[in-house]
C-alpha distance (Angstrom), angle and dihedral (degrees) to the residues before:
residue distance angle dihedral
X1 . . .
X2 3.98 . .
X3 3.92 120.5 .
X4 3.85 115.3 -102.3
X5 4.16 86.4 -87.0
X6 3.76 88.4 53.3
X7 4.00 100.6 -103.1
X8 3.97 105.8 144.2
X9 3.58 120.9 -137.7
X10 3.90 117.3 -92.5
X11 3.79 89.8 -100.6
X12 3.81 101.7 52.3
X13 3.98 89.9 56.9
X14 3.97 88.1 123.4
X15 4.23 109.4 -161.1
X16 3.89 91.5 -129.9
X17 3.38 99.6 51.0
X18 4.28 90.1 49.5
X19 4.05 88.8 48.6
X20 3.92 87.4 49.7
X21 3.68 90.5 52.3
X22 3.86 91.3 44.6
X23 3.78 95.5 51.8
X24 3.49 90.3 78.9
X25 4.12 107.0 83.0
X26 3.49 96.8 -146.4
X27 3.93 96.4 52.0
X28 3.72 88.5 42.0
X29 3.78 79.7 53.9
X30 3.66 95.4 63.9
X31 3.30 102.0 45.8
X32 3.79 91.1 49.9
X33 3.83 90.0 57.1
X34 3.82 90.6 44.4
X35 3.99 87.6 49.4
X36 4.10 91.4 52.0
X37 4.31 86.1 44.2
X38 4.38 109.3 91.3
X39 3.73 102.0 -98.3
X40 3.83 122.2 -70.7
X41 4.13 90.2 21.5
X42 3.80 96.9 162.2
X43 4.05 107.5 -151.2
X44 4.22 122.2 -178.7
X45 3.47 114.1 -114.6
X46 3.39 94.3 -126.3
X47 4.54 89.0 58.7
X48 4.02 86.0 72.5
X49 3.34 115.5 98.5
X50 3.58 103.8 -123.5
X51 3.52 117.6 156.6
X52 3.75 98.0 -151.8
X53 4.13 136.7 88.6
X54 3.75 115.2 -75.3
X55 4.08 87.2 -107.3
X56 3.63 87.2 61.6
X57 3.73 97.8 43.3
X58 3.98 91.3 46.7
X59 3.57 83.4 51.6
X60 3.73 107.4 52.2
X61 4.17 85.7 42.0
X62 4.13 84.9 58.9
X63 3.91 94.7 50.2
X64 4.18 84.3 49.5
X65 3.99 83.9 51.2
X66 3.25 98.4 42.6
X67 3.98 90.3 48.3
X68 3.72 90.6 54.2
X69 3.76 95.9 -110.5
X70 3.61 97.5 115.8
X71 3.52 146.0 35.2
X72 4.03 112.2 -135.1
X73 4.08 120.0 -150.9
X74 3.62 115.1 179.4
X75 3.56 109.3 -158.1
X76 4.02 100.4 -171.9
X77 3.74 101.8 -98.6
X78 3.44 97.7 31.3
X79 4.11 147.2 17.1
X80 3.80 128.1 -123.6
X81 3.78 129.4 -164.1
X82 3.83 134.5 -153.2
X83 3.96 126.2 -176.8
X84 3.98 114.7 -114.6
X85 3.47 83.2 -128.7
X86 3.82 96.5 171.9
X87 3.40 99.3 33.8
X88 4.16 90.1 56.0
X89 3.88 87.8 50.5
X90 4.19 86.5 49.8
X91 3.53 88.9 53.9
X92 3.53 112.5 27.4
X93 3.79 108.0 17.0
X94 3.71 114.5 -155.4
X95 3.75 98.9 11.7
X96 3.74 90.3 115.0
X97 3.73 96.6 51.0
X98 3.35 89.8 49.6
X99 4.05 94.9 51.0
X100 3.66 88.3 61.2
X101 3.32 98.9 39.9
X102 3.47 91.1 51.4
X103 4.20 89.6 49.7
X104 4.10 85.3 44.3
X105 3.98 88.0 62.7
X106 4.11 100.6 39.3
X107 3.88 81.8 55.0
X108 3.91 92.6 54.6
């Protein structure tokens, strides 16, 4: 059952709801920068470069919470985002490396 902000637990990170929140470049985006950031790099959500209204942004950053590929902290005046790092490679082992790897060879 997710936290009160809507984080699930480790364990309910379910694959096809973390491939439907991936299919969407510019959340894939995020968590590929995240993934390339030294472990527990908190960023703004607002320091992305998303090219969209701050409705859309807020929502894509929800469907990567509510995935379980981010951890949310809102911090009054503004919201900051860190990858679940471990629990991604608990559940899904690999996916990361293959994100970037996958970003490392449509920039070639």
């Amino acid at each position: 059952m997710p936290d009160a902000d809507g984080h699930p637990d480790r364990d309910e990170i379910e694959l096809g709801r973390v491939l439907a929140a991936l299919a969407d470049a510019r959340r894939r985006g995020v968590v590929t920068t995240l993934a390339r950031a030294p472990e527990g790099t908190e960023r703004s959500c607002g320091s992305f470069n998303l090219a969209v209204a701050k409705s859309t942004r807020t929502h894509h950053f929800r469907v990567l919470r509510d995935a379980g590929l981010i951890w949310t902290t809102d911090l009054g005046n503004q919201t900051v985002v860190r990858l679940r790092r471990e629990d991604i490679e608990v559940r899904l082992p690999g996916l990361l490396e293959l994100l970037l790897r996958e970003e490392g060879d449509a920039a070639s």
